[in-house]
N, C-alpha and C positions, 0 to 999 in steps of 0.2 A: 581455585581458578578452573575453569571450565576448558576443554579442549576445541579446537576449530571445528570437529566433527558435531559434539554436543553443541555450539553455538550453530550451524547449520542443519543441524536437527530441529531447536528450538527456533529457527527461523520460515523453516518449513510447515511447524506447528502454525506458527502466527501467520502466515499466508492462508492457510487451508480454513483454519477459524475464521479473517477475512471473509473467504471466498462462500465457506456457511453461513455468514452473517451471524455469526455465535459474539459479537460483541463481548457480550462479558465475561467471555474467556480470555479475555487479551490481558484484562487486568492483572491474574495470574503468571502472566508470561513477561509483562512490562516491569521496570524499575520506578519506585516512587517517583524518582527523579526522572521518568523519560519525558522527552521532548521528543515535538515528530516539526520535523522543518519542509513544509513543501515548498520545495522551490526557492533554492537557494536560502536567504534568511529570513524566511517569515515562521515564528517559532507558535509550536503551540503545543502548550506543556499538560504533562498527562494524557491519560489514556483519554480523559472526554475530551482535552481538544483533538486530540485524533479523531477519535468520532464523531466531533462536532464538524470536522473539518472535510472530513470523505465520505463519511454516508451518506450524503444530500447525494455524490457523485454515483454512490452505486444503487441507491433508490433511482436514480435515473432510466437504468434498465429493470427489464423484465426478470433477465438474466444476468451474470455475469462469470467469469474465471478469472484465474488468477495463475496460468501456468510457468513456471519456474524455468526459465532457459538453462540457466548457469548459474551456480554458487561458488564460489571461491571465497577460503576464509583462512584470517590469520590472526594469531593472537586474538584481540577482540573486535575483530571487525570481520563483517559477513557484507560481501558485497552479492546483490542479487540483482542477474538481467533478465528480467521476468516480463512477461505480457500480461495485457489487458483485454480481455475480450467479450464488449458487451453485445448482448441482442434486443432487438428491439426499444429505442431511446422511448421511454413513458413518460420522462417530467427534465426540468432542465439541467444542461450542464455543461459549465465553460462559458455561460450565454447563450449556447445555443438552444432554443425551445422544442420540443418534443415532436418531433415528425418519424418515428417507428423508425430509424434509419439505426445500423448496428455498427458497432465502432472498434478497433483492433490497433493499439497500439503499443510501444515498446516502452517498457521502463530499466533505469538505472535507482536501484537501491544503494543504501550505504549503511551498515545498521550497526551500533556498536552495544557491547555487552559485557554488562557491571554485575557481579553476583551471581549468576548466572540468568540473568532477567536482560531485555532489549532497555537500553536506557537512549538513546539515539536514535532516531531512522531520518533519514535523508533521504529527499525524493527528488528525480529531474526526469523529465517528461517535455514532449514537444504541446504544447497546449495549442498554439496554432492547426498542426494537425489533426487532433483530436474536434475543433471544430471546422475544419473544413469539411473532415466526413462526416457531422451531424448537420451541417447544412448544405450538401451538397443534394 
């Protein structure tokens, strides 16, 4: 069994690979069994529905980050309050279509960890916000 430290170490990994676009690094870091749930119950298992499911979002920008506010972890769960912060919108997302406009908002993660690999991640996110500033 993994410690809270090593599971928010390993959570830190998978944000930063994110924020690289290193893709198929994540595979390495995930559980056969992971699901990634955006928003409340909409599941989507394995690592390609993660990536089937958010890279459209971060192709959106030119740029983006992925800075890490807060981790807090116990046993096997890593909760992260982390930002979003893209520049310049190039293609769609949320519905909103592509007007250069750069967008900053807050997430709550929830990630859980089987073997020492992410087998859970849990997203909640204001979506509304996120297009108001792309079409504002």
């Amino acid at each position: 069994m993994t410690t809270p430290e090593q599971n928010k170490e390993l959570v830190r990994r998978f944000y930063a690979a994110i924020e690289r676009k290193e893709f198929d690094a994540l595979h390495a870091m995930c559980h056969d069994e992971f699901v990634f749930y955006n928003q409340l119950d909409t599941p989507h298992p394995g690592v390609a529905g993660l990536i089937e499911a958010e890279k459209k979002n971060f192709d959106a920008f030119e740029s983006f980050r992925f800075p890490i506010e807060t981790l807090v972890a116990e046993g096997d769960k890593v909760a992260a309050y982390m930002l979003f912060e893209g520049r310049n919108q190039v293609g769609p997302c949320v519905g909103a279509a592509a007007k250069g406009n750069d967008c900053r908002f807050s997430l709550f993660m929830l990630l859980t960890i089987k073997d020492g690999k992410i087998v859970e991640k849990r997203a909640h996110f204001d979506t509304g916000d996120i297009y108001r500033q792309l079409t504002a």
